[in-house]
PDB file of N, CA, C and O in Angstrom:
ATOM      1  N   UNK A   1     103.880-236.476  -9.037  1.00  0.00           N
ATOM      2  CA  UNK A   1     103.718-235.406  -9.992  1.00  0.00           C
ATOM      3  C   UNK A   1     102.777-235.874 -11.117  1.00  0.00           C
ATOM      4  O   UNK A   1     102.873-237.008 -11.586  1.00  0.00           O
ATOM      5  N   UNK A   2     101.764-234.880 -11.588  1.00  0.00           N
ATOM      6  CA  UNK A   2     100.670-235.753 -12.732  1.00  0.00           C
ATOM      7  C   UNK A   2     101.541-235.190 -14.018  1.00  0.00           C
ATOM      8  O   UNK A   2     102.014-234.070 -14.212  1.00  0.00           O
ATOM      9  N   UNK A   3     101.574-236.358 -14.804  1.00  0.00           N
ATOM     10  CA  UNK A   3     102.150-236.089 -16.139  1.00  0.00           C
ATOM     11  C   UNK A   3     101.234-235.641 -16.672  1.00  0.00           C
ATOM     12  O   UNK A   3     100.064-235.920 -16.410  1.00  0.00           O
ATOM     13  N   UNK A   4     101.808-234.492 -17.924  1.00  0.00           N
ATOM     14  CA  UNK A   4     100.751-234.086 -19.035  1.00  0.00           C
ATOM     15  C   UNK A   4     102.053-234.349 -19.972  1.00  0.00           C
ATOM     16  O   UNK A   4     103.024-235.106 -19.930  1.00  0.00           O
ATOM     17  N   UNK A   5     101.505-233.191 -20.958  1.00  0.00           N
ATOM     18  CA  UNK A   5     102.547-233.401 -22.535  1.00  0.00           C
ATOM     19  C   UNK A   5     104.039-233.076 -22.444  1.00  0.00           C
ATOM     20  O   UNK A   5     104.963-233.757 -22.888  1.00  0.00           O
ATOM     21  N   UNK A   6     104.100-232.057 -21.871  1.00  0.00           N
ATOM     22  CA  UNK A   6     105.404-232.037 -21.402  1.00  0.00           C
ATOM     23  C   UNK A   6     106.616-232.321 -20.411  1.00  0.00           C
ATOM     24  O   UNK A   6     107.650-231.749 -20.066  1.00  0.00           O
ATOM     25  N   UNK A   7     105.838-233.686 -20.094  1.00  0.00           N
ATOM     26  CA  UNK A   7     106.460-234.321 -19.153  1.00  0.00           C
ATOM     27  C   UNK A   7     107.763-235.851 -20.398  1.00  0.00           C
ATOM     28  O   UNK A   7     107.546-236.686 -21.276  1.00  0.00           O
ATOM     29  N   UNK A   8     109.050-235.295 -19.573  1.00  0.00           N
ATOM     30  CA  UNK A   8     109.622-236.335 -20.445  1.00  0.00           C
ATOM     31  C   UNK A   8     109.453-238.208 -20.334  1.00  0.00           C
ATOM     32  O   UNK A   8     109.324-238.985 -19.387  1.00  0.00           O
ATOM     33  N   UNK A   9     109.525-238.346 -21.604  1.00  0.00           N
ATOM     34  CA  UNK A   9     108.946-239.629 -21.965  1.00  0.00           C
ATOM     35  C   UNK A   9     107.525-239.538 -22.699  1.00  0.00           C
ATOM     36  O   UNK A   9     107.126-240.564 -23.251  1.00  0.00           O
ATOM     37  N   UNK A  10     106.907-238.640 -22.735  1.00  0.00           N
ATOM     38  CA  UNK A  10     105.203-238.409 -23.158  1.00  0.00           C
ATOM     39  C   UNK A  10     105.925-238.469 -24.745  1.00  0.00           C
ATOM     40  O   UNK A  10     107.078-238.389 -25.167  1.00  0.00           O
ATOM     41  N   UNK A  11     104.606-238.652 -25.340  1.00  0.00           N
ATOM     42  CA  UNK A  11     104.139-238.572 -26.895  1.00  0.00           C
ATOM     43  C   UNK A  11     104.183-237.663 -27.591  1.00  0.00           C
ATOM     44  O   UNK A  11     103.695-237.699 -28.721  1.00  0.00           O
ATOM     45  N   UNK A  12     104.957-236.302 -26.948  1.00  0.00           N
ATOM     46  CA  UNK A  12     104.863-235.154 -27.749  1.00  0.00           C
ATOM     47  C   UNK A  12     104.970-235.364 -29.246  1.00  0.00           C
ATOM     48  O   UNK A  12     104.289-234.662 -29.994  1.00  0.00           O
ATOM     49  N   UNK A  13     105.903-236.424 -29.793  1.00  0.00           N
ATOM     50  CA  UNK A  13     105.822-236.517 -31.188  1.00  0.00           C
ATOM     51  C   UNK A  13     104.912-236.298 -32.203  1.00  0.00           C
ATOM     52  O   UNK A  13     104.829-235.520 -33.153  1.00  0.00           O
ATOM     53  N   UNK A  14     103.831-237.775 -31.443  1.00  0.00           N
ATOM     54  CA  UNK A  14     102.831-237.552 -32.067  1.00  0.00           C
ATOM     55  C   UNK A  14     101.762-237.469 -31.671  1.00  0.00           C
ATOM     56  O   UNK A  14     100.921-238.368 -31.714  1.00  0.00           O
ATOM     57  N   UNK A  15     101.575-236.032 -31.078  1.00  0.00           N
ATOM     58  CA  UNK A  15     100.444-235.449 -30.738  1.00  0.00           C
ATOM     59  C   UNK A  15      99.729-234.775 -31.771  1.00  0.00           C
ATOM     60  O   UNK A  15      98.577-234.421 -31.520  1.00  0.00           O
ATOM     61  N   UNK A  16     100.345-234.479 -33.178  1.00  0.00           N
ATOM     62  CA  UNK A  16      99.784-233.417 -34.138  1.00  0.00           C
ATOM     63  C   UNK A  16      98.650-234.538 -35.022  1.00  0.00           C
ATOM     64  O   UNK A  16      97.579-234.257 -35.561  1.00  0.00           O
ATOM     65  N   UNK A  17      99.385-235.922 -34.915  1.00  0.00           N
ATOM     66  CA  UNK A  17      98.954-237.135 -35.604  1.00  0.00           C
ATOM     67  C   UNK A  17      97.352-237.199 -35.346  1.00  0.00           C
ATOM     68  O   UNK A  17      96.644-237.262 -36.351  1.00  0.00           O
ATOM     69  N   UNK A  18      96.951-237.191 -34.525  1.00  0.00           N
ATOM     70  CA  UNK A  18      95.374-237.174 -34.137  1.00  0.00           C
ATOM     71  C   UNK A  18      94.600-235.846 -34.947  1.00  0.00           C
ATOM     72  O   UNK A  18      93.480-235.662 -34.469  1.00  0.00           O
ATOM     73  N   UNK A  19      94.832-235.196 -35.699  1.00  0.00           N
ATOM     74  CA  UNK A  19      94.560-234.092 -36.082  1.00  0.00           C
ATOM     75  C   UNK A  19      94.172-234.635 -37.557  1.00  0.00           C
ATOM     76  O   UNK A  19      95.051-234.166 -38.280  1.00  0.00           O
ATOM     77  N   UNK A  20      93.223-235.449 -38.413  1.00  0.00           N
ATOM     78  CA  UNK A  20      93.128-235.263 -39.896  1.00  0.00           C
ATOM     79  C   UNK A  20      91.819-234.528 -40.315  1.00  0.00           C
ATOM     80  O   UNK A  20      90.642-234.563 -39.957  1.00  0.00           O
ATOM     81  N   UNK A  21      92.720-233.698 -41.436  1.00  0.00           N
ATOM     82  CA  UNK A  21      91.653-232.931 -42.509  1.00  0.00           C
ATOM     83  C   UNK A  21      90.965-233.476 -43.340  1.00  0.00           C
ATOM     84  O   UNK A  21      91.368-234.282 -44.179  1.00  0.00           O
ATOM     85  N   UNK A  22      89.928-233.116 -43.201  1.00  0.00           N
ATOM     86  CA  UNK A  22      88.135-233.275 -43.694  1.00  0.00           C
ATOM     87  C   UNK A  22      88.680-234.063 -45.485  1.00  0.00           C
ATOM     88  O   UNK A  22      88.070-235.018 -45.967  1.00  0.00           O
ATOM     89  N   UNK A  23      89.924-233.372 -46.201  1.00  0.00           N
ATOM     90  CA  UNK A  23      90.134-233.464 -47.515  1.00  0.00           C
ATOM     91  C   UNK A  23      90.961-234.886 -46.732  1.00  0.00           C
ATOM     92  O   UNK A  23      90.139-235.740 -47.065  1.00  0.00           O
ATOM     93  N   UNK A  24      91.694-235.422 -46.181  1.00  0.00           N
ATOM     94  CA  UNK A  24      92.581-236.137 -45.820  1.00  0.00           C
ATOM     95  C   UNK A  24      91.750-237.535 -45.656  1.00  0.00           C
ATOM     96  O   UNK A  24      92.035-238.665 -46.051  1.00  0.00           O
ATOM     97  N   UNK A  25      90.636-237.058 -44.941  1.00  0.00           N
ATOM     98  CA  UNK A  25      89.423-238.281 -44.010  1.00  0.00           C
ATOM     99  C   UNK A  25      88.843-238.557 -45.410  1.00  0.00           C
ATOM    100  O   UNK A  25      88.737-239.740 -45.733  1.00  0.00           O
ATOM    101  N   UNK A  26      88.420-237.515 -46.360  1.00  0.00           N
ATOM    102  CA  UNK A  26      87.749-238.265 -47.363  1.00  0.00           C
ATOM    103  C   UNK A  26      88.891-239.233 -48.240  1.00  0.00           C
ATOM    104  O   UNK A  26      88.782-240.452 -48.103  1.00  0.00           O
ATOM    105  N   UNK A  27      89.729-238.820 -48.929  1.00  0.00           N
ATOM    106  CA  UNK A  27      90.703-239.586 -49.267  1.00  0.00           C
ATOM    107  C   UNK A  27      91.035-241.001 -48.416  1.00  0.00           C
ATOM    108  O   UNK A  27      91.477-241.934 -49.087  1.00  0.00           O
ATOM    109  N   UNK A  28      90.946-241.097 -47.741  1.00  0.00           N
ATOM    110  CA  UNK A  28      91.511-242.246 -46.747  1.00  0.00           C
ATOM    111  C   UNK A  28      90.068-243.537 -47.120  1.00  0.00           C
ATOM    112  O   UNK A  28      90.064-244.749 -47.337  1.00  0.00           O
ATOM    113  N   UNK A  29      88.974-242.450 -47.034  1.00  0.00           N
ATOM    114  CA  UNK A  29      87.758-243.773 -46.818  1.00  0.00           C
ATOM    115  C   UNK A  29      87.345-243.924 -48.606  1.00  0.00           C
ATOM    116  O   UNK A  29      86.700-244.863 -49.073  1.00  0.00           O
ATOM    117  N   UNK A  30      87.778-243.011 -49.227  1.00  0.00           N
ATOM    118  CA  UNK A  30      88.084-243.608 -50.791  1.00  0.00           C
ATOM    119  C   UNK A  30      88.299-244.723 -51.036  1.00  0.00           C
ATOM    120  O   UNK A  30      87.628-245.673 -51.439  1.00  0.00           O
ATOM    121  N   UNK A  31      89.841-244.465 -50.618  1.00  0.00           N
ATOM    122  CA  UNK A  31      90.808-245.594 -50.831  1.00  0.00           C
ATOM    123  C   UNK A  31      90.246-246.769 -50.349  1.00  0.00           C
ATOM    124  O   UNK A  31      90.137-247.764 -51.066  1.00  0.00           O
ATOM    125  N   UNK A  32      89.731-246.721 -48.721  1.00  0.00           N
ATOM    126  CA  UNK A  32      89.488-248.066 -48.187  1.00  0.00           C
ATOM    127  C   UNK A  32      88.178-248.408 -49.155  1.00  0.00           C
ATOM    128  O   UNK A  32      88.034-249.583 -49.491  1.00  0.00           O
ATOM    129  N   UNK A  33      87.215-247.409 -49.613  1.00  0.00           N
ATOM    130  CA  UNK A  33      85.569-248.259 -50.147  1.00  0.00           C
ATOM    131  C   UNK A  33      86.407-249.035 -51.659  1.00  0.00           C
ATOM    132  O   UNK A  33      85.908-250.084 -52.067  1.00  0.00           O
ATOM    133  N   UNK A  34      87.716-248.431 -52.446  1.00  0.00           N
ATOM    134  CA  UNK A  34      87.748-249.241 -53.533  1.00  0.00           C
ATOM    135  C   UNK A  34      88.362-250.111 -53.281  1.00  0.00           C
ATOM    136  O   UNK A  34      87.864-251.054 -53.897  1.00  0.00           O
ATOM    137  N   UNK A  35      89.398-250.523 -52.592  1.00  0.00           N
ATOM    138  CA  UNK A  35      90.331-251.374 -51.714  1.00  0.00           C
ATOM    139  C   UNK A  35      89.170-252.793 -51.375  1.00  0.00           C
ATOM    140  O   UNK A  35      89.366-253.879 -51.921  1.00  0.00           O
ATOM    141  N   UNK A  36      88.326-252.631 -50.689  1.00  0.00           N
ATOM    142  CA  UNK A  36      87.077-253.379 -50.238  1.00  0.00           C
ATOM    143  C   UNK A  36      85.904-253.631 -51.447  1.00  0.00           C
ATOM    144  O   UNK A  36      85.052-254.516 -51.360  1.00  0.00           O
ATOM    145  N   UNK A  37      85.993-252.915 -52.314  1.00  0.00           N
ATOM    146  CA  UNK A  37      85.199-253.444 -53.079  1.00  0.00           C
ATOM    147  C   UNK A  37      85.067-254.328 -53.944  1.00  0.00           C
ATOM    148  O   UNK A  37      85.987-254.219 -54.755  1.00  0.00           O
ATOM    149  N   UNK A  38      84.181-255.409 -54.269  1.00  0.00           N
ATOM    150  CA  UNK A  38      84.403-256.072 -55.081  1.00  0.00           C
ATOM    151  C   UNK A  38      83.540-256.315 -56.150  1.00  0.00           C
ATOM    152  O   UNK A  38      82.343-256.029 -56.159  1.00  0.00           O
ATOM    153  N   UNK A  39      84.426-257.069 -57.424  1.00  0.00           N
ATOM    154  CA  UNK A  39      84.195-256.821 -59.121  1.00  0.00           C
ATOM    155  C   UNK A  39      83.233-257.895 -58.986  1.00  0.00           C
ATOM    156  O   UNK A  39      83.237-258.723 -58.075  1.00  0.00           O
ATOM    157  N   UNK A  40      82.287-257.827 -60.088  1.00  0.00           N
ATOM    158  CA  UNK A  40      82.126-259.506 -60.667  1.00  0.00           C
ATOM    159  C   UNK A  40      82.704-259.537 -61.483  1.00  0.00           C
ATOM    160  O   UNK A  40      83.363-258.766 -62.180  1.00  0.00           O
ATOM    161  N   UNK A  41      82.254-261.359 -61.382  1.00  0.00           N
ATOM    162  CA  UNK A  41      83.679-261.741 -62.194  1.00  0.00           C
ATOM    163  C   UNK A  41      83.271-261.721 -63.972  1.00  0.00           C
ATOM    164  O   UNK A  41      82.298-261.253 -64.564  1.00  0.00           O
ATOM    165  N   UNK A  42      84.138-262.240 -64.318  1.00  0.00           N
ATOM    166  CA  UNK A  42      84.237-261.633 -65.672  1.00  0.00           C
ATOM    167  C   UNK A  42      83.932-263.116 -66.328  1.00  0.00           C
ATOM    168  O   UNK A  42      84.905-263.870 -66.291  1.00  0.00           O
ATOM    169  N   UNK A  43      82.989-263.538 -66.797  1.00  0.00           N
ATOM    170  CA  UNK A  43      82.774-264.509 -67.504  1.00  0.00           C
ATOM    171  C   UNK A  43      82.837-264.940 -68.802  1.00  0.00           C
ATOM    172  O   UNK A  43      82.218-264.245 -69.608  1.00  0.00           O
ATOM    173  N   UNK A  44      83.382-265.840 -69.198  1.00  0.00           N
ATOM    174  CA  UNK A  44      83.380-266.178 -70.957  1.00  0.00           C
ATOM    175  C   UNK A  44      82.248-266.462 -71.384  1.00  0.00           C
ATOM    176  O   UNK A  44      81.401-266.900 -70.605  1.00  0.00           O
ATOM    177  N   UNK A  45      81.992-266.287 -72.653  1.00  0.00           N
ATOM    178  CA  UNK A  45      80.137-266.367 -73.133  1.00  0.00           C
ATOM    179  C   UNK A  45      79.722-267.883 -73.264  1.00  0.00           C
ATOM    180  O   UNK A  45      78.566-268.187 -73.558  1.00  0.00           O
ATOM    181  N   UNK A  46      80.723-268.845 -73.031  1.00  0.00           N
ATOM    182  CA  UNK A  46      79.937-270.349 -72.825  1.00  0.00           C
ATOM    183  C   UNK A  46      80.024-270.498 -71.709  1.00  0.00           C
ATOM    184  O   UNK A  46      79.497-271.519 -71.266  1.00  0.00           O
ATOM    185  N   UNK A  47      80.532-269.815 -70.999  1.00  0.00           N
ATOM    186  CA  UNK A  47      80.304-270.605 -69.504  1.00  0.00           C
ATOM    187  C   UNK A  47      79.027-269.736 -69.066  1.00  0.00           C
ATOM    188  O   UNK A  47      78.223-270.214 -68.265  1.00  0.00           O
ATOM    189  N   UNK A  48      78.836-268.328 -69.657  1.00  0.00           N
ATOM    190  CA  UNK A  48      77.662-267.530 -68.862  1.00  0.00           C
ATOM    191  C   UNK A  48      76.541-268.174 -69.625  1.00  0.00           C
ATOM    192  O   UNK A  48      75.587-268.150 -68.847  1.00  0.00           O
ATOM    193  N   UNK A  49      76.084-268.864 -71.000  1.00  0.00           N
ATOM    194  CA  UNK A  49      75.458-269.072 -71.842  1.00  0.00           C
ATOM    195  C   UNK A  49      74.942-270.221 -70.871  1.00  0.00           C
ATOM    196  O   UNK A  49      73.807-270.201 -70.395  1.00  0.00           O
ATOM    197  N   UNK A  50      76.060-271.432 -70.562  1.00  0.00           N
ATOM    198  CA  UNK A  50      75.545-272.293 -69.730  1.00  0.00           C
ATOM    199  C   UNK A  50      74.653-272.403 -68.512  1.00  0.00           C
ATOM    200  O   UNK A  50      73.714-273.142 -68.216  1.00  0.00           O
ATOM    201  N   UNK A  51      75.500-271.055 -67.699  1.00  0.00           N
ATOM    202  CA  UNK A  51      74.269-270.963 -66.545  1.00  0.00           C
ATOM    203  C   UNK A  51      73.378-270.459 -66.591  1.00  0.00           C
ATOM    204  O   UNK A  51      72.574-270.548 -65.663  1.00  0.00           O
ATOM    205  N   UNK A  52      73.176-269.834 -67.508  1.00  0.00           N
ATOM    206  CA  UNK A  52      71.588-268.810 -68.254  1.00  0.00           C
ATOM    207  C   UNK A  52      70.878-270.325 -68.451  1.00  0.00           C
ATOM    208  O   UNK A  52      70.002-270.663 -67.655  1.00  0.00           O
ATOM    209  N   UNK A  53      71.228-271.092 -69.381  1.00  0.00           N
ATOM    210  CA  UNK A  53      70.504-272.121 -69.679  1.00  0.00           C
ATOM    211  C   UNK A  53      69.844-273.414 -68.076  1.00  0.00           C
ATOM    212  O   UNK A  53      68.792-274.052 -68.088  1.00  0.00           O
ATOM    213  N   UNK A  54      70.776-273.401 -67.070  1.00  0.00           N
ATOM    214  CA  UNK A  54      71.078-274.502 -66.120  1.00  0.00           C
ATOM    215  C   UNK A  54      69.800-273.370 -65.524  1.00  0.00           C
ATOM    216  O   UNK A  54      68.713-273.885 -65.265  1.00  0.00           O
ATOM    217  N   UNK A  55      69.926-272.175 -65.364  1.00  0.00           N
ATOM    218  CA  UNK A  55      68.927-271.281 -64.690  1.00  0.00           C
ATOM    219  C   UNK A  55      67.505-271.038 -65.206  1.00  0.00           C
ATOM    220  O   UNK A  55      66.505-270.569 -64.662  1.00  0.00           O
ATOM    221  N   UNK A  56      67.753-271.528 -66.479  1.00  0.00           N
ATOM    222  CA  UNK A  56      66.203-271.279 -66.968  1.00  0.00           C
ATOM    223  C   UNK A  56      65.155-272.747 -66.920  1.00  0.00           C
ATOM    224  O   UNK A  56      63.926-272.805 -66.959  1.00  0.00           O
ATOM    225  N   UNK A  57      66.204-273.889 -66.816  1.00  0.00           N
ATOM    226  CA  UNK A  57      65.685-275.120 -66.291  1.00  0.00           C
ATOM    227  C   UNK A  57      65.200-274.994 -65.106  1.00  0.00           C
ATOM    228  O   UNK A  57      64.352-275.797 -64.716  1.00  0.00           O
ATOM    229  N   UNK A  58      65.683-273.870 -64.233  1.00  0.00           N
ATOM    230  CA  UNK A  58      65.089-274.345 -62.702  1.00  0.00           C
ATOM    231  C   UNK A  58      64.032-273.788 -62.405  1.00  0.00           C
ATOM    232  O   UNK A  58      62.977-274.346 -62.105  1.00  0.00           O
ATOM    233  N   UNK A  59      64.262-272.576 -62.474  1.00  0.00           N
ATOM    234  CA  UNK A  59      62.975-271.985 -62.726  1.00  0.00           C
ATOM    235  C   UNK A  59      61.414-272.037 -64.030  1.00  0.00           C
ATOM    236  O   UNK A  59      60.438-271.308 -63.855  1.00  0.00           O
TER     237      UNK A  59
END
């Protein structure tokens, strides 16, 4: 016998699950681009003062 959806044991549960809204999909890849994104870091003014200076030696 070929199973489809209404064969017992199938996934009927979550069959609706494959279904996301356009407002749902954007929300989701929001979350993941700020989740993934990353800060610079936050530097104190002698340590950034220093590598301004270590950088202007090299060049």
């Amino acid at each position: 016998m070929k199973e489809n959806k209404l064969t017992p044991g199938s996934n009927m549960m979550w069959e609706a699950s494959r279904i996301i809204l356009p407002e749902h999909k954007e929300r989701i890849n929001d979350y993941q681009y700020e989740r993934d994104r990353k800060t610079k870091p936050n530097l104190q003014r002698k340590k950034l003062m220093l590598y301004q200076s270590s950088y202007q030696i090299l060049c």
